[in-house]
PADRENTI-533397 format. One record per residue (C-alpha): residue in three letters; x, y negated, z. Coordinates in pm, whole numbers, padded with zeros to 5 digits, always signed. Each point is the difference from the previous one (the first is absolute). Layout:
N
ALAXYZ/...
REM end
This chain:
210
UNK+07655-12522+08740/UNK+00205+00204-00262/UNK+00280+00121+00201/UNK+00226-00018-00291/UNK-00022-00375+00010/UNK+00189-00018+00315/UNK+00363+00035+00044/UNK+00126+00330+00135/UNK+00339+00165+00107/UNK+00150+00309-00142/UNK+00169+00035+00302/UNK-00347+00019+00173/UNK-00223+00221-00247/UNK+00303+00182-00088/UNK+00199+00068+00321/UNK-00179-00101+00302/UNK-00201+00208+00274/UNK-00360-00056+00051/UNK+00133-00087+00412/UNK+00255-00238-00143/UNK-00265-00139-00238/UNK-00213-00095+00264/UNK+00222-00117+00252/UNK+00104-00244-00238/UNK-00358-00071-00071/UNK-00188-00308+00057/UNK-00226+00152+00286/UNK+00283+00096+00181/UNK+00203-00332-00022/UNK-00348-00221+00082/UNK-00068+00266+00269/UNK+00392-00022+00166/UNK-00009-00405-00019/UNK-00352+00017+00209/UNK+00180+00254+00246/UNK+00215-00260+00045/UNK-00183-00298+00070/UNK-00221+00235+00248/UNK+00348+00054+00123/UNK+00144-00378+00006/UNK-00352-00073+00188/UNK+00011+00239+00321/UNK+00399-00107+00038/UNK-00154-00316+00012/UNK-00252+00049+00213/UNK+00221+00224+00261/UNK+00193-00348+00014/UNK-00281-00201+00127/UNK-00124-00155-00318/UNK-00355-00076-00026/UNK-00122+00320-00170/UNK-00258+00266+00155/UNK+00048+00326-00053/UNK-00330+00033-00153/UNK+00151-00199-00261/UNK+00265+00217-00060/UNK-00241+00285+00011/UNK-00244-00119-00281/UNK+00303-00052-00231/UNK+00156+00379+00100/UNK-00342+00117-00101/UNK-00004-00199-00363/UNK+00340+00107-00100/UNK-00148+00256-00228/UNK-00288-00219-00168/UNK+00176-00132-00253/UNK-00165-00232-00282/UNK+00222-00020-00278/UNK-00241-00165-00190/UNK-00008-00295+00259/UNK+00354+00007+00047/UNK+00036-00060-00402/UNK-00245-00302-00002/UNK+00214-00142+00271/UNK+00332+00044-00217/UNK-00187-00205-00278/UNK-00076-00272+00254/UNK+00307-00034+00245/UNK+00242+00149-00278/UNK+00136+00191+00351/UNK-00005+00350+00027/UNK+00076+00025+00378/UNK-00268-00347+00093/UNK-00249+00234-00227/UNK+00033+00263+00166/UNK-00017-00190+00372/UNK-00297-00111-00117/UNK-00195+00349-00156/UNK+00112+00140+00370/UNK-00151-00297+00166/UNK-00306+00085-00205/UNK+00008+00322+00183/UNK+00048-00105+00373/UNK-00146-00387-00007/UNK+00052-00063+00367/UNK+00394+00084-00036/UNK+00053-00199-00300/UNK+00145-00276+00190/UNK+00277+00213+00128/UNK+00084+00196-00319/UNK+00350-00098-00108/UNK+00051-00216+00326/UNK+00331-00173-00068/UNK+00201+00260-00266/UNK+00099-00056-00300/UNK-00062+00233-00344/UNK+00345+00147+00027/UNK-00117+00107+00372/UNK-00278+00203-00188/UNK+00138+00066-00348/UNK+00393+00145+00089/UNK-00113+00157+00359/UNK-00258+00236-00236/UNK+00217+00061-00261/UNK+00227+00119+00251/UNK-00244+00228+00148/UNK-00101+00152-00329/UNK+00333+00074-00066/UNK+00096+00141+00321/UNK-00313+00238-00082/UNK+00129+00077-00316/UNK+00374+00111+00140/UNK-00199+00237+00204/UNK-00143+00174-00317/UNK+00285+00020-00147/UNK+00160+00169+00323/UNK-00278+00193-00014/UNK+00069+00164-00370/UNK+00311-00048+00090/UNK-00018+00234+00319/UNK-00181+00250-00272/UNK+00244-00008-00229/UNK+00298+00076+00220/UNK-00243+00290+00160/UNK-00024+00149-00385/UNK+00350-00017-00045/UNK+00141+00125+00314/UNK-00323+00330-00057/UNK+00177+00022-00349/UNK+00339+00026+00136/UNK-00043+00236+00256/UNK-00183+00250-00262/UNK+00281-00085-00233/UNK+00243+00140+00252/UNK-00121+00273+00124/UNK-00085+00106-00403/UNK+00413-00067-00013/UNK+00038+00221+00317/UNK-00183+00294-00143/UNK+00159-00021-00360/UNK+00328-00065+00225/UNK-00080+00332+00187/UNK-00115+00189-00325/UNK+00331-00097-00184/UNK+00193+00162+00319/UNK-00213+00321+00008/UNK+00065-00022-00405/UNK+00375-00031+00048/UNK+00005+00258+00270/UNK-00199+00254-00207/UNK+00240-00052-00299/UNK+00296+00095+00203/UNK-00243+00278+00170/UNK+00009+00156-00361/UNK+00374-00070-00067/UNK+00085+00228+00303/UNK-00252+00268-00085/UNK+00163-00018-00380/UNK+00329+00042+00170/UNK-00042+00246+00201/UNK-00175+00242-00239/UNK+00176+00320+00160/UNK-00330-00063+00266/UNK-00204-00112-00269/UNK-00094+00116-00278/UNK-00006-00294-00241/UNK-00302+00065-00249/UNK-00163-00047+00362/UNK+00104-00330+00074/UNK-00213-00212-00227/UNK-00272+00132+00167/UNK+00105-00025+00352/UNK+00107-00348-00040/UNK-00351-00091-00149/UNK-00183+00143+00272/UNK+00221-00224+00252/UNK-00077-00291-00239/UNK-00367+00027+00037/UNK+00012+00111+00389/UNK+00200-00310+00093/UNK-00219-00271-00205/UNK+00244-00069-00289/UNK-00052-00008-00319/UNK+00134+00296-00215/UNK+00248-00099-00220/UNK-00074+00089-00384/UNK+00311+00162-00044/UNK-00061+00241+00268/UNK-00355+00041-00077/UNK+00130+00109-00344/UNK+00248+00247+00141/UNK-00298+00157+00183/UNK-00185+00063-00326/UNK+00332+00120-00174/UNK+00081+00260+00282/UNK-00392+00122-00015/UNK+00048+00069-00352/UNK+00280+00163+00043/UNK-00140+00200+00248/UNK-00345+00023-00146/
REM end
């Protein structure tokens, strides 16, 4: 069949996962309603009801066989997508067919499973989630301690600057045609960034010296 002939979300085949895709799936919903009717059966048979635990055991063995094929004939028939579906897993397990479904209703199958599937997909969600808020808070902390170190340059920067207003200042120690210089070197041994102004002081005073 022409895929194209089907309807199909946006919000699927644009914007969901391939895990959320198939947790939504059909497989997944026929396989969570036959969890539960394995489940519904061994309650009821840890009550006393008349159902063998082999019973329960041959239907825990056929949850994955599933015949969608079958379970489509029986939706043409019984226009019932739960009764078709009791009656593809009887297929699977004759000899518990007669306790399959034993007194529930659809809703019983129907909300319990969608209730389960969305439970499941919460805990994706926290999962990216949980990745997410990992990214950030990585992000964060390198963003700060980039901020400390720029922090810590400026202050070294600042320092230097008054560094050279001093050494201007006091030029009866220092001869100023020196200080360019001086103050570059201290620049470059203290991991700052030489300002352009000084750097073209220092060429200035080698010319003139030169």
């Amino acid at each position: 069949m022409d895929r194209y002939e089907n309807y199909e979300s946006p919000l699927v085949t644009r914007n969901a996962s391939a895990a959320m895709c198939r947790l939504f799936g059909s497989r997944k919903r026929i396989r969570t309603w036959r969890q539960l009717w394995v489940a519904l059966a061994d309650a009821q048979r840890r009550q006393g009801l008349a159902i063998t635990k082999r019973q329960v055991d041959a239907l825990r063995r056929a949850i994955d066989d599933i015949d969608f094929r079958a379970a489509a004939a029986y939706e043409r028939k019984m226009r019932h997508d739960v009764m078709a579906h009791v009656h593809t897993f009887g297929d699977r397990a004759p000899k518990s067919r007669g306790i399959l479904h034993l007194g529930a209703t659809s809703a019983y199958i129907t909300d319990n499973a969608d209730l389960i599937i969305m439970r499941d997909a919460l805990h994706l969600i926290r999962d990216w989630l949980v990745n997410v808020i990992d990214a950030l808070a990585d992000a964060i902390e390198k963003e700060k301690i980039r901020r400390a170190k720029q922090q810590t340059r400026l202050k070294r920067s600042i320092s230097l600057r008054k560094l050279e207003s001093i050494l201007y200042r006091e030029s009866g120690c220092v001869d100023p045609v020196d200080v360019p210089l001086m103050m570059k070197v201290v620049y470059e041994k203290a991991g700052v960034d030489v300002p352009q102004r000084l750097l073209d002081e220092v060429e200035e005073s080698e010319r003139e010296l030169g």
